[in-house]
C-alpha positions as CSV (number, residue, x, y, z in Angstrom):
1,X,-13.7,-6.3,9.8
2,X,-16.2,-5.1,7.2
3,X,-16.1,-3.9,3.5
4,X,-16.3,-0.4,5.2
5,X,-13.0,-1.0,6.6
6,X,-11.7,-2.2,3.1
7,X,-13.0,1.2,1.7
8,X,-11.3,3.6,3.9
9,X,-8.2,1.5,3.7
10,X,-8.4,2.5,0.5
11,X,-9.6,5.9,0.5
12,X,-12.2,4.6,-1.8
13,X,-9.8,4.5,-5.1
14,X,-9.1,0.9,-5.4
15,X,-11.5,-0.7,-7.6
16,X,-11.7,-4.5,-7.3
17,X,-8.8,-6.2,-9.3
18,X,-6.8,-2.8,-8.9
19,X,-3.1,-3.4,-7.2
20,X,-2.8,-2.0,-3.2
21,X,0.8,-1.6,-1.8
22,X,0.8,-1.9,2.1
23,X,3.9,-0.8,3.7
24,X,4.0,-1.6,7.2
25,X,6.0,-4.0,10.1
26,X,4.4,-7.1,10.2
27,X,2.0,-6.4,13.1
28,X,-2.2,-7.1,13.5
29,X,-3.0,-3.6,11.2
30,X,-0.6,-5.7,8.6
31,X,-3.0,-8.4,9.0
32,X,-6.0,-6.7,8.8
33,X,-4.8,-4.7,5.7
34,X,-4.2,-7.5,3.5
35,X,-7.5,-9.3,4.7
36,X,-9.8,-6.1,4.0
37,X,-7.5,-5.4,0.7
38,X,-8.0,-8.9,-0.7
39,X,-10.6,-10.3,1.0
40,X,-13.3,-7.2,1.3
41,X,-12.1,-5.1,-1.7
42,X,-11.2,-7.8,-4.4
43,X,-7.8,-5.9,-4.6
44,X,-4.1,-7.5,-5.3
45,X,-1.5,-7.1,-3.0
46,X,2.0,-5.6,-3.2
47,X,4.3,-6.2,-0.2
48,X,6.4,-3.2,0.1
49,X,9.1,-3.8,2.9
50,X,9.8,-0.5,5.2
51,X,13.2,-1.5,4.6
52,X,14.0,-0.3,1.7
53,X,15.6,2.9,0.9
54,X,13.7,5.7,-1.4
55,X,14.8,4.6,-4.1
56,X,14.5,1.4,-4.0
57,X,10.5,1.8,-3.0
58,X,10.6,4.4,-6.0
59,X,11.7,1.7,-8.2
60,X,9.2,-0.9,-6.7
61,X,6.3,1.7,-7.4
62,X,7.2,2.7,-10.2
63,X,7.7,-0.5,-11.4
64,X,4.0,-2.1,-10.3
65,X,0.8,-0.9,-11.6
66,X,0.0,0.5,-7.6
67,X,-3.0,2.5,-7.3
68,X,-3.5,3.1,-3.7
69,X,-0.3,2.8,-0.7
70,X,-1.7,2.0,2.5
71,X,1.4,2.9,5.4
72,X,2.1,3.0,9.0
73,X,2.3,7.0,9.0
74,X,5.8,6.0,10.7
75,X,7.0,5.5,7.3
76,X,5.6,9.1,6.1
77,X,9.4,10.4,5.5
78,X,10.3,7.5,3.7
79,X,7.1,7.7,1.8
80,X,7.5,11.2,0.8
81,X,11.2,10.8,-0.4
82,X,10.6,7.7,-2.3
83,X,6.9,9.2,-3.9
84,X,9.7,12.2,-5.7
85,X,11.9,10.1,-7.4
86,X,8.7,8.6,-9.6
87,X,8.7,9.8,-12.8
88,X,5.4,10.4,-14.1
């Protein structure tokens, strides 16, 4: 793992201190995200269970001061749905 990693995680838009949501199963990439998040980027953490409906991950966004969503693109649908419902 390297701070490169940390970047692309990233997209290159969390600056250290900034707040990075991960939604994903817990599996190794899980792992790896939160190490390269707060380990390589200096980022804070928000644990955003796939389980939740769209709403309920609209209201968890909308609620945290998120800059960056790093997801297993097996939650893209949910993603999407729940991304519409926060206001801007």
């Amino acid at each position: 793992m390297s701070r490169d990693w940390a970047v692309m995680a990233s997209g290159g838009a969390a600056a250290p201190g900034a707040c990075v949501g991960i939604l994903a199963p817990n599996c190794a990439a899980a792992i790896e995200a939160h190490y390269a998040v707060v380990g390589w980027a200096g980022c804070a953490v928000l644990n955003c269970n796939p389980r939740l409906a769209a709403d309920e991950l609209a209201y968890v966004l909308d609620g945290s001061t998120c800059e960056v969503l790093i997801a297993d693109k097996r939650y893209a649908a949910l993603i999407t749905a729940a991304v519409v419902l926060v206001p801007l």
